[in-house]
N, C-alpha and C positions, 0 to 999 in steps of 0.2 A: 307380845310374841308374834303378834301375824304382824305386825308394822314391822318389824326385825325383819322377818321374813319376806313380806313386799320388800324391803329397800335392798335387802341382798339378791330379790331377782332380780329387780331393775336394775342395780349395778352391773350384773352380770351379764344382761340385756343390753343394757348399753356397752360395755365391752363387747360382746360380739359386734355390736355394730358398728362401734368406733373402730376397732382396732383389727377385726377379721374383716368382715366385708369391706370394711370402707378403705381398707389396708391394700386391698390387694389392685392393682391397676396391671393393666397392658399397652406394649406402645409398636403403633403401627408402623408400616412400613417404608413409609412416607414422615417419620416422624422420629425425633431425639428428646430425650428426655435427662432435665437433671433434677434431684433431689437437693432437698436444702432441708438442713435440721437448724431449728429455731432461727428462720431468715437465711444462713449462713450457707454455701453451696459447697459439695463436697470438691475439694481440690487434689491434682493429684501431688503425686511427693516428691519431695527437693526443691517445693519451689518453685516448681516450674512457670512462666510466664510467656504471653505469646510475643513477645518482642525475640524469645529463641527460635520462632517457627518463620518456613521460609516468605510469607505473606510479608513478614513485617522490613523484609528486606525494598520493598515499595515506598518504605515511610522516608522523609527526610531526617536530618539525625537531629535536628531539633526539636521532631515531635516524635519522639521514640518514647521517650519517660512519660507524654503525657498518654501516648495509648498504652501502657505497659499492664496486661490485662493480665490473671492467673489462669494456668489452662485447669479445666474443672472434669470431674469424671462425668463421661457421657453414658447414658444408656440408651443401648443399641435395639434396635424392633425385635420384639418378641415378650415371653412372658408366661404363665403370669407374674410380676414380681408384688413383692410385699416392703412397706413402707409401716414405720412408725407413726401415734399420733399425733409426734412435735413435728411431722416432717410434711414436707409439701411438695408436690413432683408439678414441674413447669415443664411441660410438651411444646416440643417447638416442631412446626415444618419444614422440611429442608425440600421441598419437590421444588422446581422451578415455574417463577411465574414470567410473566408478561404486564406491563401497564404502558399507559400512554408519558410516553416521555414530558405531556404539559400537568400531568396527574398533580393533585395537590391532598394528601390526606387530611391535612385540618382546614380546608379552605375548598369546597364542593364548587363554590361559584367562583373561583379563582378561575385565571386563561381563559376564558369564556366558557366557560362548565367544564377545564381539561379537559381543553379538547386542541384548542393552539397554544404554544409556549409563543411569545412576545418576546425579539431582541432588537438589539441596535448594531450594524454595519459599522467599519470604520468610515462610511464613507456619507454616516447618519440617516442610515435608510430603518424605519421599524418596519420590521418585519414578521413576518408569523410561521413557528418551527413545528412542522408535525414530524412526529415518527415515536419509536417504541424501545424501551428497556427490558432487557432479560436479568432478571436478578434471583439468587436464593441467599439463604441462609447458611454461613458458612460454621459446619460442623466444629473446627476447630477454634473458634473465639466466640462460644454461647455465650461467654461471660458479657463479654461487649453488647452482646443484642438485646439481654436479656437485663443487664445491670447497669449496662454503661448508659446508657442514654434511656427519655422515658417513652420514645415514638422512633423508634430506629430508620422507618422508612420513611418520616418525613426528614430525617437528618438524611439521609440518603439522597432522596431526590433532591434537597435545599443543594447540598453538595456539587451532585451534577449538576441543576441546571446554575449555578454558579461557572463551574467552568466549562459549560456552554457556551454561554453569555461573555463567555471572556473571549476564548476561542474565535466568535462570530466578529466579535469585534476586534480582533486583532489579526482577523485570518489574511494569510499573501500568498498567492498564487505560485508557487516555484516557475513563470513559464518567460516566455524572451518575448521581445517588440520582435519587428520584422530586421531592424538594421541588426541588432542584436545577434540574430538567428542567422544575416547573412557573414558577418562578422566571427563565428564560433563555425564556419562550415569547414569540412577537411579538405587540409590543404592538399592531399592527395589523389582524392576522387572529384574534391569541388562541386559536394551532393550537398543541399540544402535541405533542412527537415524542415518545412514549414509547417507542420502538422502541429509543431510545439510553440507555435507562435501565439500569443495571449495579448490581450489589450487590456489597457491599465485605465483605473478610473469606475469600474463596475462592478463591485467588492459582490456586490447580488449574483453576478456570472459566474464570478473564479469559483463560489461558494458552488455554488448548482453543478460547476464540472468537476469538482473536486469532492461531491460528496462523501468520498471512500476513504479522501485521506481524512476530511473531518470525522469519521467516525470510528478510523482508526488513532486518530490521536483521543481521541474522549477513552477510546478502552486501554491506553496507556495509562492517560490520567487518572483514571479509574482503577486503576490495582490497587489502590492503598487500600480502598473502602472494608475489605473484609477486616484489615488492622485496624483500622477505625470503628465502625461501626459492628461487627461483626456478620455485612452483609459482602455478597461478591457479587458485581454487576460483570457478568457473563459477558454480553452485547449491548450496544446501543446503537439502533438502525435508525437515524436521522434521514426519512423519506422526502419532505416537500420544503420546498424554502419559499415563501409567498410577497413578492412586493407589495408596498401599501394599492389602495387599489387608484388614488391618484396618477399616480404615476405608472401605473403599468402599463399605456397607452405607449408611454415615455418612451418607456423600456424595453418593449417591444420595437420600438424605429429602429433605436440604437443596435440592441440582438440583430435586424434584417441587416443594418448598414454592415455591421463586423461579418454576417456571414457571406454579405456579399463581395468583400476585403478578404475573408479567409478564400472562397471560391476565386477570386481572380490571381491569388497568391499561389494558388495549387494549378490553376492554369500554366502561368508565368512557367513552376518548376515543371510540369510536363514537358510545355515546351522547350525549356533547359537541357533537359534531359536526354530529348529526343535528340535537338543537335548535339550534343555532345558526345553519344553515339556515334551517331554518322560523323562527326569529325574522329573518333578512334577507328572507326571502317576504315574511311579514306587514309587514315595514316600508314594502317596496318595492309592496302590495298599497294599505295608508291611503296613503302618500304619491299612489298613481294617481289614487285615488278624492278624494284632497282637489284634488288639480290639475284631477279634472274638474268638482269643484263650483267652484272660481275661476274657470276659464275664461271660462262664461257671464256671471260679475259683470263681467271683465274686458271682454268685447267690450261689455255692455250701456254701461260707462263711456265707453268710446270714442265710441259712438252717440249718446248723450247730449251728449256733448263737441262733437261733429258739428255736432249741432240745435241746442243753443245759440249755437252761431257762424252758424247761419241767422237766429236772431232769437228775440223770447220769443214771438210766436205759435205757431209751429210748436212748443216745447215745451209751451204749454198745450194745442194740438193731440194731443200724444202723451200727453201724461196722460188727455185725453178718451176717445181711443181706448182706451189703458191699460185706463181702468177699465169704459168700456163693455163692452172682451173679458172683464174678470171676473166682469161683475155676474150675468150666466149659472151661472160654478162658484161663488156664496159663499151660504150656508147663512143669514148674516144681513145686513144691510145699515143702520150708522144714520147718516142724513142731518142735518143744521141745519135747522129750521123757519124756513120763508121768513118767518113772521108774526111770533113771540116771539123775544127777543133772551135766548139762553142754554137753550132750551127743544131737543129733539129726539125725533124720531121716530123709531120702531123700527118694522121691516116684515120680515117673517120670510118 
């Protein structure tokens, strides 16, 4: 009788603890939770899969089938909720972190302790890449973070620094040689930009001035990863780019030679510039002075035009006049002899 009795409290005892306390969880605020009854995650209905959400519009159409993940019911911060004993509630964080872009989760002494990522130039330079990724965990493909893969954020970073490493070594400057630049200048103005003029040969340089665009093409690259992995890299700030240390002697010649080629290129266009000015002054200077000397031809024409439609005395009038106002300022004066016919007189 009393062994009956122990085993029914103990049963009883163990239910409360299995199935009340051990039942009841809550989920932070910082945090998603899904359930799963015996392994299996609860999904939502019709089927739905994240190849319909708009993430997966990142993927190429050859790999749509292979990430075609089911979307699963999420639960949202708060609480408390209660769970069965078949069932297992997997909390995931969704806050956003930060790591170092050479970061390696299964491999601590990898990049020299993650700490530099190591690549290759197209121009065979190994180099060493520091800077930082911003990444979470994206709410809508848990299935993928949780199910899909067994280390998600080492398949994440394998990822990136994959097309890093592509990128570095494939990268080309958008920019023009000098002939190039003088060549594309307008043919209107005849202004030179040499500010966009780039030398070719130093894949370590283009990279270093263009860090913005490599960092904008990595977060292009990067939109698939929440369809893939179920992670979204936010940002990736590619900070220092390092040549070996051989050569940075080198490399540095070469940077002073180019800046003191870019400096004597940006002299050149000053001074361009400047005459080119002054040669629109001086045009715009004769062209003034020749409009002022027309002007008075122009009205005299008019007046003349005038007087004639009054009649031809009044223009032998104005000639009279004419020459009378002059005969004061002219130094010689020679007339027709009233007497001889071809004969003239000079009066000084």
């Amino acid at each position: 009788m009393f062994v009956v009795l122990g085993f029914l409290v103990g049963a009883i005892a163990y239910f409360l603890v299995r199935c009340v306390l051990s039942g009841v969880y809550q989920v932070q605020q910082n945090e998603r939770a899904i359930v799963t009854s015996f392994g299996r995650a609860q999904r939502l209905g019709g089927g739905a899969t994240s190849i319909e959400l708009p993430m997966a519009e990142h993927l190429e159409e050859e790999h749509r089938n292979r990430y075609r993940y089911p979307q699963l019911r999420v639960v949202q911060p708060g609480g408390p909720y209660f769970k069965l004993p078949w069932q297992k509630v997997h909390k995931v964080d969704v806050a956003i972190r930060t790591v170092n872009a050479a970061y390696d989760p299964e491999s601590p002494s990898a990049n020299q302790g993650n700490t530099v990522l190591e690549a290759v130039t197209k121009d065979q330079l190994n180099i060493g890449v520091t800077g930082q990724i911003r990444y979470r965990v994206s709410e809508q493909n848990l299935y993928a973070y949780l199910f899909g893969v067994k280390n998600p954020l080492a398949h994440v970073m394998g990822y990136f620094v994959s097309i890093l490493r592509e990128r570095i070594a494939n990268f080309e400057a958008t920019t023009l040689n000098p002939v190039e630049a003088l060549k594309s200048a307008d043919e209107e103005t005849q202004h030179v930009e040499f500010r966009s003029v780039g030398f070719e040969g130093v894949s370590i340089n283009d990279l270093r001035k263009n860090l913005n665009d490599l960092n904008d093409q990595m977060s292009q690259e990067c939109l698939s990863s929440a369809a893939r992995y179920g992670m979204v890299l936010d940002a990736s700030l590619i900070t220092g780019i390092d040549p070996p240390e051989e050569i940075e002697s080198a490399l540095a010649a070469i940077n002073t030679a180019h800046n003191e080629v870019s400096s004597d290129l940006s002299i050149a266009q000053a001074l361009a510039d400047q005459k080119i000015e002054q040669s629109k002054r001086a045009v715009e200077i004769e062209t003034m002075r020749a409009q002022a000397e027309v002007q008075p031809l122009l009205r005299l024409s008019e007046q003349l035009h005038r007087l004639k439609q009054s009649g031809s005395r009044v223009i032998e009038a104005y000639r009279r006049n004419a020459r009378l106002a002059l005969l004061p300022r002219a130094r010689r004066v020679i007339t027709t002899s009233a007497g001889s016919a071809g004969g003239a007189e000079v009066r000084r």
